[in-house]
C-alpha positions as CSV (number, residue, x, y, z in Angstrom):
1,X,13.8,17.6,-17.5
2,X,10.5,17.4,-16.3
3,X,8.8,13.9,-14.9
4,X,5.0,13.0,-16.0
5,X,4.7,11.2,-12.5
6,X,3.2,14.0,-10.5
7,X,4.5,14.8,-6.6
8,X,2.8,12.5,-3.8
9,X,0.0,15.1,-2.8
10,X,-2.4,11.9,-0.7
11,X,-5.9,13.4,0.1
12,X,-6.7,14.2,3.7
13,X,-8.1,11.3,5.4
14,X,-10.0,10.6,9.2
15,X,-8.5,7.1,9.7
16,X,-11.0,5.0,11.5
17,X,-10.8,1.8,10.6
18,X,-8.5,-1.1,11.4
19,X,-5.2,0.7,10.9
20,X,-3.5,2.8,9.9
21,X,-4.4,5.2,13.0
22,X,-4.0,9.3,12.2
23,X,-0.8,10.7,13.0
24,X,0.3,13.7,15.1
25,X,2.1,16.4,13.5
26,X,4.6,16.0,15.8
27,X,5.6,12.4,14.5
28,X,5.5,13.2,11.6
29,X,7.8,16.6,11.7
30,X,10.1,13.9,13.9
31,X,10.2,12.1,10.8
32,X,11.3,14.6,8.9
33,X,14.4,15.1,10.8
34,X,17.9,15.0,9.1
35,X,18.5,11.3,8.5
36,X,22.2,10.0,10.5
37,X,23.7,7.0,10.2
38,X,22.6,3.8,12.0
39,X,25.7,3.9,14.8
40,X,25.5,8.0,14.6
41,X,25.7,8.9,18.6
42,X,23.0,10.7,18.3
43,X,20.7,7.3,16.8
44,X,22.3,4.9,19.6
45,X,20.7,7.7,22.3
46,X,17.4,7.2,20.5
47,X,17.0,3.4,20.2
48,X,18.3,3.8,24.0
49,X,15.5,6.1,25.2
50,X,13.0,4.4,22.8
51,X,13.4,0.8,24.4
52,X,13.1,2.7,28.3
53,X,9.7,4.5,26.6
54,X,8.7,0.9,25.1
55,X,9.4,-1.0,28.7
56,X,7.3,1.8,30.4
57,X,4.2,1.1,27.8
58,X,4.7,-2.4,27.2
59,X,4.6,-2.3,31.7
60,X,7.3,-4.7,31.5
61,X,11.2,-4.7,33.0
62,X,12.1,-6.8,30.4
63,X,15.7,-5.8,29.0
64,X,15.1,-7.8,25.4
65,X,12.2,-4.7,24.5
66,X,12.8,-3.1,20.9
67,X,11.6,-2.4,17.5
68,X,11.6,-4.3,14.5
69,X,12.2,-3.2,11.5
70,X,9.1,-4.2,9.8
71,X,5.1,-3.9,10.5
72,X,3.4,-5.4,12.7
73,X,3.4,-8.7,11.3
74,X,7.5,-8.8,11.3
75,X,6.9,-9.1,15.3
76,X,4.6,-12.0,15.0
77,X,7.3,-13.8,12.8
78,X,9.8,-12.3,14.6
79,X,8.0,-13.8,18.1
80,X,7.6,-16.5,16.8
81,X,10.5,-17.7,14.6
82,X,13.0,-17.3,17.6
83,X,11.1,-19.0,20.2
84,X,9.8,-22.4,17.6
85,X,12.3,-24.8,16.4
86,X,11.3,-27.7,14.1
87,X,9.5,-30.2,16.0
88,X,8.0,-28.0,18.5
89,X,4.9,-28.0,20.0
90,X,2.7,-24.8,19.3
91,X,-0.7,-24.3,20.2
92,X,-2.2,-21.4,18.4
93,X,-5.9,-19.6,19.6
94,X,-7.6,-18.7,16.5
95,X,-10.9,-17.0,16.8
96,X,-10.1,-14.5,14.2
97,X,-7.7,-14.1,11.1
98,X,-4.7,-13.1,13.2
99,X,-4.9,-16.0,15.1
100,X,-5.0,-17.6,12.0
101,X,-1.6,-16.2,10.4
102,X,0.2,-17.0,13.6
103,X,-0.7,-20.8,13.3
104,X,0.5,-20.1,9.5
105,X,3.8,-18.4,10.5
106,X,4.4,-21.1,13.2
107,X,3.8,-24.0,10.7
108,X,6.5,-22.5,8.4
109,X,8.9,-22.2,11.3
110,X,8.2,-26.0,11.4
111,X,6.0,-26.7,14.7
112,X,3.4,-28.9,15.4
113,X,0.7,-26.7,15.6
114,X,-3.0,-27.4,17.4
115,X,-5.1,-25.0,16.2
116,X,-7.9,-24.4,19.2
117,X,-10.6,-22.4,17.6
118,X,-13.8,-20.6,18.4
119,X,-15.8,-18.8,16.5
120,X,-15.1,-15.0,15.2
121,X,-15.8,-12.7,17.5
122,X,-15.7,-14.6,20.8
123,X,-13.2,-15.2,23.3
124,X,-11.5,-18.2,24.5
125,X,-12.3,-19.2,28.3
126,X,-9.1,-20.6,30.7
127,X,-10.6,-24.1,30.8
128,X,-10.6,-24.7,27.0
129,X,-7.6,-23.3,27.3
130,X,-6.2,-25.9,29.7
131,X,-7.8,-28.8,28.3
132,X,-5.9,-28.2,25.5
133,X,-2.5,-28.0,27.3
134,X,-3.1,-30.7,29.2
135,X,-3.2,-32.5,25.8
136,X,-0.9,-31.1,23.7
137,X,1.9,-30.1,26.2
138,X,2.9,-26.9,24.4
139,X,6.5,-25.6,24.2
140,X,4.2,-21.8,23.4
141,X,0.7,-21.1,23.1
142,X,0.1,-17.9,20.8
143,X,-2.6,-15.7,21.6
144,X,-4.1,-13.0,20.3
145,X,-5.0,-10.1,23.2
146,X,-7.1,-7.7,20.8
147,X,-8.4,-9.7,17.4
148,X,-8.1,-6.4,15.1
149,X,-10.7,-8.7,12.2
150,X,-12.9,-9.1,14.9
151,X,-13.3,-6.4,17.5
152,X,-13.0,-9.1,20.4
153,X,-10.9,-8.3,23.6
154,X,-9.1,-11.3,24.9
155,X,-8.6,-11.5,29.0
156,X,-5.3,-13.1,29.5
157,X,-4.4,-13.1,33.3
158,X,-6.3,-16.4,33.7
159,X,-4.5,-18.3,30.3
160,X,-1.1,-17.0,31.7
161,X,-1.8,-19.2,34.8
162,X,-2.6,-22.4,33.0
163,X,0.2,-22.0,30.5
164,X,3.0,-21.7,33.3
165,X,1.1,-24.2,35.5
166,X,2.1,-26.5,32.3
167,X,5.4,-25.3,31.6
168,X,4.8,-23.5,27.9
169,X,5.7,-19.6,27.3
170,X,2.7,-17.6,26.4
171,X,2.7,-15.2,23.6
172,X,0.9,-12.8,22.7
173,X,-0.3,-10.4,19.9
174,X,-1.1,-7.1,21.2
175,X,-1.1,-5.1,17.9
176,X,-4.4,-3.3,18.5
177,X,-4.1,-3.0,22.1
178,X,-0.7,-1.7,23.5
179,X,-1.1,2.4,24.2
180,X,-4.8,2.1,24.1
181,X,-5.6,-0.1,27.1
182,X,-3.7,-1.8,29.6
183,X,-0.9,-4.2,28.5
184,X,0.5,-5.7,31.5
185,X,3.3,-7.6,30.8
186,X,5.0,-8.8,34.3
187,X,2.1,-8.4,35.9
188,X,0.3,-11.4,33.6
189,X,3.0,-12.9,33.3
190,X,3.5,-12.9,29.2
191,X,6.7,-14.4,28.3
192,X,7.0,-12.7,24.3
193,X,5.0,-10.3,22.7
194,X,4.5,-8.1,19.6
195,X,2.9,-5.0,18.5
196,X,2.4,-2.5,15.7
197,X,3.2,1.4,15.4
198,X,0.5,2.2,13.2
199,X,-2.9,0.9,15.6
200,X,-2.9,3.0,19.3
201,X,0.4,3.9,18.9
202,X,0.0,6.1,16.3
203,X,2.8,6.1,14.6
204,X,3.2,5.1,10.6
205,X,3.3,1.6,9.7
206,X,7.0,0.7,9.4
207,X,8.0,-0.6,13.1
208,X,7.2,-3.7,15.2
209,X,7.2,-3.2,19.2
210,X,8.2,-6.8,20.8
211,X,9.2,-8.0,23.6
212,X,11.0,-10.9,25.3
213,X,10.8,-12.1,28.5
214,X,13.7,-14.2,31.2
215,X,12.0,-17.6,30.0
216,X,11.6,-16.6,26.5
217,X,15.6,-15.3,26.0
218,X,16.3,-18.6,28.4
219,X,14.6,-20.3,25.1
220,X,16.2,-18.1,22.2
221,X,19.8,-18.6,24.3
222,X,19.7,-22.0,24.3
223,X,18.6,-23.0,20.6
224,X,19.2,-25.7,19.1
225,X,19.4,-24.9,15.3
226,X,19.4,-21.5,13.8
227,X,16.5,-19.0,13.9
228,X,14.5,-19.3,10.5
229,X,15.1,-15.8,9.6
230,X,18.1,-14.0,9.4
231,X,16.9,-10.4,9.4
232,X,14.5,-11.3,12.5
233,X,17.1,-13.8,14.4
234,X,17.3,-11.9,18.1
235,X,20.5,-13.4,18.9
236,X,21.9,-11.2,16.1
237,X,19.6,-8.2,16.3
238,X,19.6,-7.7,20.0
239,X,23.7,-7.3,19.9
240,X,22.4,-3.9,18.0
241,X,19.6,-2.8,20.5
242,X,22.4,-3.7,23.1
243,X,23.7,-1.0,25.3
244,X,27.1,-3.0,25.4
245,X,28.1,-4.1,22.2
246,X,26.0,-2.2,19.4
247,X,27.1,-4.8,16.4
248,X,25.9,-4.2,13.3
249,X,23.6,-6.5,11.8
250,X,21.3,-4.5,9.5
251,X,20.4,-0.7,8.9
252,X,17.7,0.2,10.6
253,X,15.0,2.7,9.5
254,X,16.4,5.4,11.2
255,X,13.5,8.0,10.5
256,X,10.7,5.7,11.5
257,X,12.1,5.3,14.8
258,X,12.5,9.2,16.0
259,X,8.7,8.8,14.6
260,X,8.3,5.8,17.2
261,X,10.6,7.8,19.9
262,X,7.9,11.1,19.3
263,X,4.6,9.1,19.3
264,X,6.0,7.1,22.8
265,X,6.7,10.8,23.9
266,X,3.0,11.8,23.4
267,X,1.6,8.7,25.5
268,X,4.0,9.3,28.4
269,X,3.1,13.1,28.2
270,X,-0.8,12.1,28.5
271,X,0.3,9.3,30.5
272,X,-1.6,5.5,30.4
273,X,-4.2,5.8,32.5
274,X,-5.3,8.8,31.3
275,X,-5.0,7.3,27.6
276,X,-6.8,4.7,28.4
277,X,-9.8,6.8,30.1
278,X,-9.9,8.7,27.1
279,X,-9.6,5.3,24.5
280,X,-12.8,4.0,26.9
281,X,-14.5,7.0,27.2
282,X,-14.8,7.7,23.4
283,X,-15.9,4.2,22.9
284,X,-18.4,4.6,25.0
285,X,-20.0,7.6,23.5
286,X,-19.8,5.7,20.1
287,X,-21.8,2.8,21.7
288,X,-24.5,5.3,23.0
289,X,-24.7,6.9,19.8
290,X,-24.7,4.0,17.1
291,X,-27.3,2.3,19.8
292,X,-29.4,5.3,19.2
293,X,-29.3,4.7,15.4
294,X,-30.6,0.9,16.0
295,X,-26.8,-0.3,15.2
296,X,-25.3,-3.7,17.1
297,X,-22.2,-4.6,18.6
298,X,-21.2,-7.7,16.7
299,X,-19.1,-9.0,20.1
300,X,-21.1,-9.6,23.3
301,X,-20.7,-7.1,26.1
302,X,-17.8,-7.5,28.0
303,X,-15.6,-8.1,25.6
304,X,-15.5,-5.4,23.2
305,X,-12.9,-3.2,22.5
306,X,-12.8,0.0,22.9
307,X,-10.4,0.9,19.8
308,X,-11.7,-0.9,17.5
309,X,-15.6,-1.4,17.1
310,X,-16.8,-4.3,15.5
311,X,-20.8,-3.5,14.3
312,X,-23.1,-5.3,12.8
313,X,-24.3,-3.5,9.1
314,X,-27.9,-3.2,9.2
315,X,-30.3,-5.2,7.2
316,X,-30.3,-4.2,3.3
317,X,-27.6,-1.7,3.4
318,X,-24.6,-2.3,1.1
319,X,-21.4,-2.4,3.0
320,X,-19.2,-1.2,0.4
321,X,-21.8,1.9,-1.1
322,X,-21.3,3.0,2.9
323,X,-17.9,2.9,3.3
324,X,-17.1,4.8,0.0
325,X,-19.7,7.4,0.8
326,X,-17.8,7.8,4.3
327,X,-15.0,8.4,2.6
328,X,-15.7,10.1,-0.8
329,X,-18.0,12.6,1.1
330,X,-16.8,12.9,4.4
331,X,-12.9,11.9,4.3
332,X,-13.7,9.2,7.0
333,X,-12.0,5.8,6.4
334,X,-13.9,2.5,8.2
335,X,-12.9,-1.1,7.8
336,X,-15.2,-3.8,6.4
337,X,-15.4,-7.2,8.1
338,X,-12.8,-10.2,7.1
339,X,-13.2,-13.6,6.8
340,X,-16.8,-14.9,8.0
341,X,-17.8,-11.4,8.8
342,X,-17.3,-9.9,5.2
343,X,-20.1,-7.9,4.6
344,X,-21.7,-8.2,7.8
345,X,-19.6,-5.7,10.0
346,X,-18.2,-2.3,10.1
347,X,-14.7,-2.2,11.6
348,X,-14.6,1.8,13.0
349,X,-11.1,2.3,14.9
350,X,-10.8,4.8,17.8
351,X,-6.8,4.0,17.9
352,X,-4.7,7.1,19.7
353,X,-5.0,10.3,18.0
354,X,-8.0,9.1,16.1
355,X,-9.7,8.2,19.8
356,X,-11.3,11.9,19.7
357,X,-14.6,13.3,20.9
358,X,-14.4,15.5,17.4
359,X,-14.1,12.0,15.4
360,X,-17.0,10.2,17.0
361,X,-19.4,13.3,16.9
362,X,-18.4,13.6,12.8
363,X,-19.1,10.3,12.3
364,X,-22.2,9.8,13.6
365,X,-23.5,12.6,11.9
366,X,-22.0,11.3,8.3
367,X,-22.9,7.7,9.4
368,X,-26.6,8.9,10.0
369,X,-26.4,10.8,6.3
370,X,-24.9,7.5,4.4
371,X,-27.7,5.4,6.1
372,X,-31.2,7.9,5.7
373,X,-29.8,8.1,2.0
374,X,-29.7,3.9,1.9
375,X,-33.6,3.8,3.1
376,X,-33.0,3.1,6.8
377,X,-34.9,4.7,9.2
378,X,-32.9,6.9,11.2
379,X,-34.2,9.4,14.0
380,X,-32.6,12.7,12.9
381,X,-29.7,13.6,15.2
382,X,-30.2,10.9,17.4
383,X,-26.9,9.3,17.4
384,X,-25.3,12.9,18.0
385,X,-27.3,13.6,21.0
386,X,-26.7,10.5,22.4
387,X,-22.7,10.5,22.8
388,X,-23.5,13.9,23.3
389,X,-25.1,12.7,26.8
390,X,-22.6,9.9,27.4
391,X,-19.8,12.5,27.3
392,X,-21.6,14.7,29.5
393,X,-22.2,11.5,32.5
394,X,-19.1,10.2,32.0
């Protein structure tokens, strides 16, 4: 009997925009592996070798390192929900809408949350920090390390300081930042964070990297009431990820982790610092060429990041017409600006295997196309020729 739903045949796409990243082949023939069960031998030795790939990555010793089954924003609540209790104090950084959703999730998890803000696309400084700790007294201040809706880079080393120096755990978001710049962990001192596969990881959307901590598990050991959520409570789900006892507690998505387990392969092959090199390098050579083409950063120098470029559309030019030209003409996907910056920025990723001299060379080309046809005056080839120069002095 045939079906009138036709076979999933998805077009061809450059992901660069906020996320999804592209994929290697090689994750995704790992994901096409023959399923086994979720206490199969053969799994157990995966999540095993995945959490040592995770700690080397996340730069951490921490033995509470796993993935969650869920997106990115499972480890926020997961983070989150084990660490709050009702009645806790939780001061949450918002200068962008992920800042935003953890002061959400943390409210639900019934804290008492101080929402310190500053304006989208800026960065929070150590002494607003610790004026506001001195006042609140936070059992965790949540912090975002790379504001994906924003393109803003967050320095932490600082924050961590004044957090401890008050007694509070500091956690942090590092969805568009861990595998495509430095991510230090123990050397910041960052008691719990959480991540996503599908950013600089390059891996499908599906798993949530976290991490916890001594003074974090010291906090989820000694809990009070229950963790809000059942499927994310880590004194259940870490008996799983355990070496020791491997207790069941739900199935986990056995084919997105060997995808996970491939795409940590492929960072350790190129190794950090190298990634990271090639993450800043390929930012830069965007920034030379969109600076030829008279485009803006919309976060000040210093603080921008190098996979994910927040630019400022030029005057007159309709956000939307570009983006669907980019990607009805050219296959290239970009992100549009959220919240306050709706229809005034670009979002273009350069996340893992999308961070590519190929990808940035292509887009400025189609970029300059989209905008000559829009009536902006654009020196022909200029943007080209100038990454082309920045790769050739870096």
């Amino acid at each position: 009997m045939q079906t009138p739903f036709p076979p999933v045949t998805p077009p061809r796409r450059i992901l660069m925009g906020p996320g999804p990243s592209d994929i290697s082949p090689r994750v995704l023939a790992a994901m096409a592996a023959p399923t086994v069960g979720h206490l199969d031998p053969y799994f157990l030795r995966i999540m095993n070798e995945t959490q040592e790939m995770l700690r080397q990555v996340f730069r951490t010793r921490n033995p509470l390192t796993m993935s969650v089954s869920g997106t990115g924003s499972a480890g926020m609540e997961a983070c989150v929900a084990n660490l709050i209790e009702p009645g806790d104090r939780m001061i949450a950084c918002i200068n962008g809408v992920f800042g935003g959703r953890m002061a959400d999730v943390a409210e639900r998890c019934g804290a008492e949350v101080t929402r310190l803000e500053r304006p989208f696309g800026e960065v929070f400084t150590a002494e607003e920090v610790e004026e506001a700790v001195r006042k609140v007294s936070p059992k965790v201040l949540g912090i975002v390390h790379a504001e994906t809706s924003t393109g803003a880079l967050q320095p932490l080393e600082d924050i961590s300081r004044v957090v401890h120096d008050a007694g509070g755990l500091l956690l942090v978001d590092c969805v568009t930042s861990l595998g495509g710049l430095p991510v230090e962990i123990d050397a910041w001192g960052v008691d719990a964070a959480y991540s996503g596969t599908q950013k600089c990881l390059s891996c499908p959307p599906g798993l949530a990297p976290v991490t916890f901590g001594p003074k974090a598990v010291e906090v989820i050991d000694n809990r009070k009431s229950k963790v809000q959520s059942w499927y994310l409570d880590m004194t259940m789900v870490r008996n799983y990820w355990s070496d020791q006892s491997r207790a069941y507690h739900h199935t986990a998505p056995i084919n997105m982790n060997y995808g996970l387990h491939e795409a940590l392969r492929i960072i350790l092959e190129e190794g950090l610092e190298p990634r990271f090199e090639r993450h800043q390098r390929n930012h830069q050579a965007l920034k030379s060429g969109l600076a030829a083409m008279g485009i803006e950063y919309a976060v000040a120098e210093g603080h921008q990041l190098p996979t994910l470029n927040a630019v400022r559309i030029p005057d007159g030019v309709d956000d939307k017409a570009v983006r669907g030209r980019l990607l009805e003409e050219f296959g290239i996907e970009i992100g549009g600006g959220l919240g306050p910056m709706a229809g005034k920025v670009w979002r273009i990723g350069l996340m893992g295997e999308a961070s590519s001299k190929r990808n940035v060379m292509l887009f400025l080309a189609a970029l300059e196309e989209c905008l000559a046809t829009a009536g902006v005056s654009v020196t022909a080839g200029a943007g080209v020729s100038a990454a082309s120069e920045a790769y050739r002095s870096a």
